[in-house]
N, C-alpha and C positions, 0 to 999 in steps of 0.2 A: 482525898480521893486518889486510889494509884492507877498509874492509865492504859495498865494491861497491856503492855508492848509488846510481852512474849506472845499473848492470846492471838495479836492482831497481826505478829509476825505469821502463825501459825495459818490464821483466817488467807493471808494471801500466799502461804504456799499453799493451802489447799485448792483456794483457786485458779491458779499453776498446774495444779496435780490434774484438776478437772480440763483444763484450757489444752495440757498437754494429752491427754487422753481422746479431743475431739480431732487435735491435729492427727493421731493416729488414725482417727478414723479419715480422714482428708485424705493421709497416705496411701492407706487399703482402698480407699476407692480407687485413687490413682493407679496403684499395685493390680486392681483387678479390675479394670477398667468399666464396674456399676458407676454410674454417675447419679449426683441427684435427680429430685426424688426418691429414688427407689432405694429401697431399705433389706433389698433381699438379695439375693442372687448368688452370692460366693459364700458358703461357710464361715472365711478368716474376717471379710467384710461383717456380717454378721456377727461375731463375737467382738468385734471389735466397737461396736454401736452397742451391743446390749451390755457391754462394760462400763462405758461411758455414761448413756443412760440411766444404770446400777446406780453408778455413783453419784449423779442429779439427784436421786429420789434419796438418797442417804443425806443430800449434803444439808437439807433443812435442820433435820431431829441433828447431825452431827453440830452445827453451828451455834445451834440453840444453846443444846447442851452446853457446848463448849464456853460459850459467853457466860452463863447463869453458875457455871462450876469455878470462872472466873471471878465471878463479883460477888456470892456466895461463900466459896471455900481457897480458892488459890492461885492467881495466874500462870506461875510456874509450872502447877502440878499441871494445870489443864492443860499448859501447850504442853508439856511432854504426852500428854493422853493423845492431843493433838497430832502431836509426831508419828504417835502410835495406829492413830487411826490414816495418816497418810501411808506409813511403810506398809496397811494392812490394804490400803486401796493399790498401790501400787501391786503387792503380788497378787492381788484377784485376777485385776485385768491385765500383768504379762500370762498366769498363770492361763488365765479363763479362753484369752486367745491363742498359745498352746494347744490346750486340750480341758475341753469344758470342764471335767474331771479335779483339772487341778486348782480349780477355782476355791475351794471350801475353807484353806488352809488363811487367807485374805479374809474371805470373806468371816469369818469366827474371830479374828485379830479386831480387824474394822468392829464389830458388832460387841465386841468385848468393851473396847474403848467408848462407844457411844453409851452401854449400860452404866459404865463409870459413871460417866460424866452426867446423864442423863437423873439416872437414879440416884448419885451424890448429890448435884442440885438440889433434886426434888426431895431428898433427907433434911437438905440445909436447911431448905424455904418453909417443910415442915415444922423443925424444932425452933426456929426463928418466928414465925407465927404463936407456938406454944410456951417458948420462954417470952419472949419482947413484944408481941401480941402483932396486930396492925399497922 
């Protein structure tokens, strides 16, 4: 059994990626003094929470993927998909807090990478079931 080191590297700089992302949001609050609860009030505070957030609701189907593309098809290849879907999360949300605008270019990166990996899985798991059965 190989123990997916790269995969599991990838697994906690993603978590990094997200951890860092809520600090920013901690920042802008600070920066613009909304304080908890409230979720609204400054534009940059606001894009800065719905990037973060973005990336919660990503980070399931990306993990999933990413493990199943691991033990299915390739640890390597996955963490670099991995890689790929971190540098895509990162420009969303410098982009997105910029100028909503620039969000698109992250966000088509990230969504690229999670089809890899998602839909190579689930090619694998298909032909594995029809060659080697159950």
């Amino acid at each position: 059994m190989q123990p997916h080191s790269y995969v599991a590297l990838v697994t906690v700089a993603a978590l990094l990626t997200y951890i860092w992302m809520g600090v920013r949001v901690g920042q802008a609050r600070a920066k613009t003094g909304v304080a908890a609860p409230a979720m609204t009030g400054d534009p940059i505070l606001e894009r800065h929470i719905r990037a973060h957030y973005n990336t919660l609701e990503w980070l399931p189907a990306f993990l999933a993927g990413l493990w199943l593309f691991a033990i299915y098809w390739n640890d390597l290849f996955a963490a670099a998909m991995g890689v790929v879907w971190i540098l895509g999360r990162i420009i969303y949300a410098l982009g997105y807090v910029a100028d909503p605008k620039k969000r698109e270019a992250g966000f088509v990166i990230q969504l690229a990478a999670v089809a890899v990996l998602l839909l190579g899985a689930a090619g694998r798991i298909v032909w594995t079931l029809a060659t080697v059965g159950a």
